[in-house]
C-alpha positions as CSV (number, residue, x, y, z in Angstrom):
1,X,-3.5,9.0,-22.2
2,X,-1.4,6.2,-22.9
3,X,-2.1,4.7,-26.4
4,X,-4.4,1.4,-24.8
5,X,-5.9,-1.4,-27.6
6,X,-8.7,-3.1,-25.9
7,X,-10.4,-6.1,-27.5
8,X,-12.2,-9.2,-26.6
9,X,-15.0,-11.7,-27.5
10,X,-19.3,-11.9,-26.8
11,X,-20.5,-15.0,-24.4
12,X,-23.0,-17.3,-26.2
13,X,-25.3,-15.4,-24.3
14,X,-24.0,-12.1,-25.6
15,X,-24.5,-12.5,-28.7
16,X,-28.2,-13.7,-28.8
17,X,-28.8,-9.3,-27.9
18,X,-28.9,-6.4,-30.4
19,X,-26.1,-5.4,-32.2
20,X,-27.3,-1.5,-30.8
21,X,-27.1,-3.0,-27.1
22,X,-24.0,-4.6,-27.8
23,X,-22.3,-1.5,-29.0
24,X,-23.3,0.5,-26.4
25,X,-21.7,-2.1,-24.0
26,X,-18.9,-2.3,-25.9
27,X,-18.0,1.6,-25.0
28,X,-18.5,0.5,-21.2
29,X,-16.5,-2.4,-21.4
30,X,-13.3,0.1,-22.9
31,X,-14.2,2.9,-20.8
32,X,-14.4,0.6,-17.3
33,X,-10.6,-0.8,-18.9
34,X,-8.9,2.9,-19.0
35,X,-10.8,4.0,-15.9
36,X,-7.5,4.8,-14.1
37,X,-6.2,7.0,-17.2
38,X,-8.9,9.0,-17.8
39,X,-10.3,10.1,-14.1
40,X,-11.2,13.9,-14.9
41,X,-11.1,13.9,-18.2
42,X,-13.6,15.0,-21.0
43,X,-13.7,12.2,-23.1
44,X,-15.1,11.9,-27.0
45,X,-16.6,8.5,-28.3
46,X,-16.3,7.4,-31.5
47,X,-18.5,4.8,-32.5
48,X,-19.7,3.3,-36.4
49,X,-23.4,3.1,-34.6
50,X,-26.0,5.8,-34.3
51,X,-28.1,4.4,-31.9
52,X,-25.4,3.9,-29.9
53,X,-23.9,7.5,-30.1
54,X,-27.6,8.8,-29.5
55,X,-27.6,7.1,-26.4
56,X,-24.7,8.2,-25.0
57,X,-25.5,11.7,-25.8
58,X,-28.3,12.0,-24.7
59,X,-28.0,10.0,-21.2
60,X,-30.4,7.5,-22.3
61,X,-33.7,7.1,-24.4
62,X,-37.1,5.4,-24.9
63,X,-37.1,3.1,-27.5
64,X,-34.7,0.7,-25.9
65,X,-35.1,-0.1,-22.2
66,X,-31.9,-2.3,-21.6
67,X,-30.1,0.6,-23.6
68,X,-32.1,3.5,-21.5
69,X,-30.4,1.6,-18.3
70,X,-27.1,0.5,-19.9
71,X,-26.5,4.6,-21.2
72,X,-27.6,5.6,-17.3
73,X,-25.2,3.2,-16.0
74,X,-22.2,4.5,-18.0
75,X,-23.2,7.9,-17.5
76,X,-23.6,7.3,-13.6
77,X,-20.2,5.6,-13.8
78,X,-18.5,8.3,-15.6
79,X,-19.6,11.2,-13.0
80,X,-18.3,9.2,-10.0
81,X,-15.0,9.4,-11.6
82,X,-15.5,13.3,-13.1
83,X,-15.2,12.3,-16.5
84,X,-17.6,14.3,-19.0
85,X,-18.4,12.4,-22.4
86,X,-19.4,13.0,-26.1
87,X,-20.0,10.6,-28.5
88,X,-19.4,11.0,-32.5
89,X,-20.2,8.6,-35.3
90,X,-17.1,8.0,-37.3
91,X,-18.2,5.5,-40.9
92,X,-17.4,1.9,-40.4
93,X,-15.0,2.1,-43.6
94,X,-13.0,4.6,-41.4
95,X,-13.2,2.5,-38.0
96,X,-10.5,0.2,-39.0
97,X,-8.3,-0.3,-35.7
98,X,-12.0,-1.4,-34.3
99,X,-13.0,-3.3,-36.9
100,X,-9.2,-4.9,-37.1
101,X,-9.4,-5.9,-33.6
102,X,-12.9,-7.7,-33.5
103,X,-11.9,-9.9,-36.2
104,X,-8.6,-10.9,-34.9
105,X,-7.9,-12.8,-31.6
106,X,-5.6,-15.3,-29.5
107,X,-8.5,-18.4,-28.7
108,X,-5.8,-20.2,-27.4
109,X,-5.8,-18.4,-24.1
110,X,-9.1,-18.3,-23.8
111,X,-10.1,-22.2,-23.2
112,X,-11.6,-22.8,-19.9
113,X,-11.5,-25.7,-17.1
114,X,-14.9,-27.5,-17.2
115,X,-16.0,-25.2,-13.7
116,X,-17.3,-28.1,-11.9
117,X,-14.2,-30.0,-12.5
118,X,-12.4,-26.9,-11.2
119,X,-14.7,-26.4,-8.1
120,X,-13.8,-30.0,-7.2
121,X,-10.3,-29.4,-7.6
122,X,-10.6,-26.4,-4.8
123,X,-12.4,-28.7,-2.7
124,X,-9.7,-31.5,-2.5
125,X,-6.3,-29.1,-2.4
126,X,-7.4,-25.2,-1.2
127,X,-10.0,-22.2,-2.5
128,X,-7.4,-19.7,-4.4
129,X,-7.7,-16.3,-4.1
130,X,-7.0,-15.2,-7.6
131,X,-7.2,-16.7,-10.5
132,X,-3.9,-16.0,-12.4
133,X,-4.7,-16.4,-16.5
134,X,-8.1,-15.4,-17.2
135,X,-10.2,-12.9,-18.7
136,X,-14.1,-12.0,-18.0
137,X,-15.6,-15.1,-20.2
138,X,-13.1,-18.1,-18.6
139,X,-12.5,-17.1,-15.2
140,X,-13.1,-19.5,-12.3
141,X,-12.5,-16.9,-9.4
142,X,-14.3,-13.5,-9.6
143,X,-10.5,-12.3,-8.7
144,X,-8.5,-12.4,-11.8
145,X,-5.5,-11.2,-13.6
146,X,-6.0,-11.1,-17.9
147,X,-3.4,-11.1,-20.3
148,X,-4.5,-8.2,-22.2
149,X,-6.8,-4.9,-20.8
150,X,-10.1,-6.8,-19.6
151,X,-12.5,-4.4,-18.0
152,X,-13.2,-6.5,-14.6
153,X,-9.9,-7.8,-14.4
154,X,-8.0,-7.3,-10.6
155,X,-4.5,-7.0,-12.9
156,X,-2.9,-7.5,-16.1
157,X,-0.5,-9.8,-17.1
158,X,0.1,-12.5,-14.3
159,X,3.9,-12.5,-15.0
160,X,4.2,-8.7,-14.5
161,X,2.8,-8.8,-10.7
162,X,4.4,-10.4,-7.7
163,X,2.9,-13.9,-6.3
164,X,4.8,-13.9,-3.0
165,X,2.0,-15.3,-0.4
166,X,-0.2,-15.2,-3.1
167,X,-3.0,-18.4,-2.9
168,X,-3.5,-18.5,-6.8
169,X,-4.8,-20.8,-9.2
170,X,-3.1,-21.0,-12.3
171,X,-4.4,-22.7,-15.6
172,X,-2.2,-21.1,-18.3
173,X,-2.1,-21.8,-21.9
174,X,0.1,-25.1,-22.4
175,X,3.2,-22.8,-24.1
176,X,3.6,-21.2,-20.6
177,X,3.8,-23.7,-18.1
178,X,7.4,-23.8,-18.1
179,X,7.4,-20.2,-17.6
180,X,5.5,-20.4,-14.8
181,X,7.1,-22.6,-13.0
182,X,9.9,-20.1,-13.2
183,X,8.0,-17.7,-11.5
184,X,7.0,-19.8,-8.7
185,X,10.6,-20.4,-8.0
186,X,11.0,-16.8,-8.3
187,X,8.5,-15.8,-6.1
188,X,6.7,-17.6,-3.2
189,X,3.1,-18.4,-4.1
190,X,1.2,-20.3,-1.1
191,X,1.4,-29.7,-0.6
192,X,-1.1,-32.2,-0.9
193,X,-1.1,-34.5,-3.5
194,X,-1.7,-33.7,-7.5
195,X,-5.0,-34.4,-8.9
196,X,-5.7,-36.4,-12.2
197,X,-8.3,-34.9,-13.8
198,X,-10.6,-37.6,-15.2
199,X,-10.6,-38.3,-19.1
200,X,-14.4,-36.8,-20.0
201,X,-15.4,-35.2,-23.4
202,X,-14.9,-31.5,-23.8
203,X,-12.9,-31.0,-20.5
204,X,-12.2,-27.7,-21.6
205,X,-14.7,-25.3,-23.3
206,X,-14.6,-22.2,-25.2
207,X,-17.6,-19.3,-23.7
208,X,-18.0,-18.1,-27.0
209,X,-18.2,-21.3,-29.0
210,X,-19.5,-24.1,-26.8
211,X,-19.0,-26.8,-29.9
212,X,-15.5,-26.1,-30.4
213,X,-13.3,-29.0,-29.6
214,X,-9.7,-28.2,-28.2
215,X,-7.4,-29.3,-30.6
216,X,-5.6,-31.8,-28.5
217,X,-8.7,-33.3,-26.2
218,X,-7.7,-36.8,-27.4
219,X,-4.3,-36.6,-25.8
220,X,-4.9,-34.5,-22.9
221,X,-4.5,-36.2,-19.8
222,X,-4.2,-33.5,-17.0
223,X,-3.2,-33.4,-13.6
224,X,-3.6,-30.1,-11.2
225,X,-0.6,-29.6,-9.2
226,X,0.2,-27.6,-5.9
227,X,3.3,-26.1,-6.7
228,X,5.5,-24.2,-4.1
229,X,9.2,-23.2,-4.0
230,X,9.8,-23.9,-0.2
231,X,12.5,-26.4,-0.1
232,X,11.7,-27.5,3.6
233,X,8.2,-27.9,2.8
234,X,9.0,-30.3,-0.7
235,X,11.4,-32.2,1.6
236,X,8.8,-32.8,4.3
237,X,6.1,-33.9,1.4
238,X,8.5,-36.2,-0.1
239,X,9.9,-37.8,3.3
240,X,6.1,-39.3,3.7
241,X,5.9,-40.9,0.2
242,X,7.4,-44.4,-1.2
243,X,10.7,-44.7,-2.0
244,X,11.9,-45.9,-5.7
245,X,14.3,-48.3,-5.4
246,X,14.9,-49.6,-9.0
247,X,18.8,-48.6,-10.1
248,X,19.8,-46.2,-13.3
249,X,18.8,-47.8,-16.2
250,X,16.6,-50.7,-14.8
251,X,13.0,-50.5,-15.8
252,X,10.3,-50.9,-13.7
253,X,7.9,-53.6,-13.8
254,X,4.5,-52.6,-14.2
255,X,1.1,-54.7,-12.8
256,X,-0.6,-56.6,-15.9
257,X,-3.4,-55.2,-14.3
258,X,-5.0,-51.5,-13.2
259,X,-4.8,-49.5,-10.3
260,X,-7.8,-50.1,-8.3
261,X,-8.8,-47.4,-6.1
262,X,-8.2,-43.2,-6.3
263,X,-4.6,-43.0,-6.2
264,X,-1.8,-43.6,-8.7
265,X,1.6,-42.3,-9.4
266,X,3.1,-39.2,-11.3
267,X,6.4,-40.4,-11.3
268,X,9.3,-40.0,-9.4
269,X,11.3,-36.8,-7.9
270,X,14.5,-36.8,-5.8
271,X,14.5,-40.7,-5.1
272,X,10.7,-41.2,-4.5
273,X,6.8,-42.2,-5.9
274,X,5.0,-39.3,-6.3
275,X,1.6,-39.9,-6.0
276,X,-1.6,-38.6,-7.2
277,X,-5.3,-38.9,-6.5
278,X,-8.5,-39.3,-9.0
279,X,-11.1,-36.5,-9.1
């Protein structure tokens, strides 16, 4: 088997259940990651829990009911796909790849969309099939591609598959937009007019730590764009908008007042106003 390092983080929720239960998940959540590399294969466990070895080896048990079903359900799991397990305790002081990898992770890719914000956003421009940079705390579309091993992701790493014809939904961490973009011009994901998000408190939340505060919330105005690398289809989009007439170097005057209404403008591409609509 390839050598596979699979980590990731408890919900809120989570992490209100026994550390036993916990651990015994924990072995689901690595086995269900490596499911394609071990079909067939006689598999040993090692875990720094006893309970949760116990469980495992012995299919199940009565003290714990939510670990008597969890140990069926890996077991059940596991003989679908021919694989025979063992567990064996290994000492905490010797689990140190484990221990290393609970303790050490990349938060910034792990900030969610406020979902009903998100839910609005598919309303107004299209329902994605996929949701591109997620993992199985932040996803928005039960379809998903992480950016490390996740045990319900669809794929792994976004940039690694194809997005021809793909209807996807993309909020990556900030760092990657440009790369993104790339991609889309690469490949041919499936134009209405961008979306300004509206400027409420924690627009963006972290499933593990509901009272964290993104870094950069007080500057964050964001938009959500339909982006698309067919040339006729940007030329038909901008034909319909408002041309910009102002010359090179002239600035533009600007209302002393607000925009009324639910549109405003994003700026300007190829000669013209593009335009965008309040959520």
């Amino acid at each position: 088997m390839n050598q596979c390092r699979v980590s990731g983080r408890w919900s809120t929720e989570e992490m209100q259940l026994h550390i036993n239960f916990l651990e015994l998940k924990a072995v689901h959540f690595v086995l269900m990651t490596v499911a394609d590399q071990i079909y067939g294969q006689n598999i040993q466990i090692q875990v720094d829990n006893k309970t949760a070895v116990a469980y495992l080896n012995h299919m199940g048990g009565t003290h714990s009911m939510s670990m008597n079903s969890l140990a069926k359900e890996i077991w059940e799991w596991a003989i679908v796909r021919k694989i025979h397990l063992t567990a064996v305790h290994i000492p905490g002081v010797e689990n140190t790849n484990a221990d290393f990898l609970s303790r050490h992770f990349m938060d910034q890719m792990e900030w969610q969309l406020k979902q009903d914000l998100t839910y609005k956003i598919f309303q107004q421009l299209f329902h994605p099939q996929v949701d591109l940079f997620a993992s199985r705390l932040n996803f928005q579309i039960p379809c998903y591609v992480s950016w490390q091993p996740d045990p319900l992701a669809w794929k792994t790493d976004a940039f690694s598959i194809p997005w021809t014809n793909l209807k996807a939904f993309a909020f990556p961490p900030f760092n990657l937009i440009s790369a993104v973009l790339q991609k889309v011009i690469r490949d041919n994901p499936l134009l209405p007019n961008p979306i300004l998000l509206p400027a409420v408190n924690n627009i963006l939340t972290l499933l593990y730590d509901r009272e964290q505060v993104h870094p950069l919330e007080k500057n964050l105005k964001l938009i959500a764009w339909t982006v698309c690398r067919d040339v006729t289809l940007q030329e038909d989009f901008r034909r319909k908008q408002q041309k910009f007439s102002a010359r090179h170097g002239e600035l533009k005057l600007i209302n002393s007042t607000n925009l009324h209404g639910n549109c405003g403008w994003a700026g300007v591409a190829a000669g013209v106003w593009i335009p965008f609509k309040f959520l």
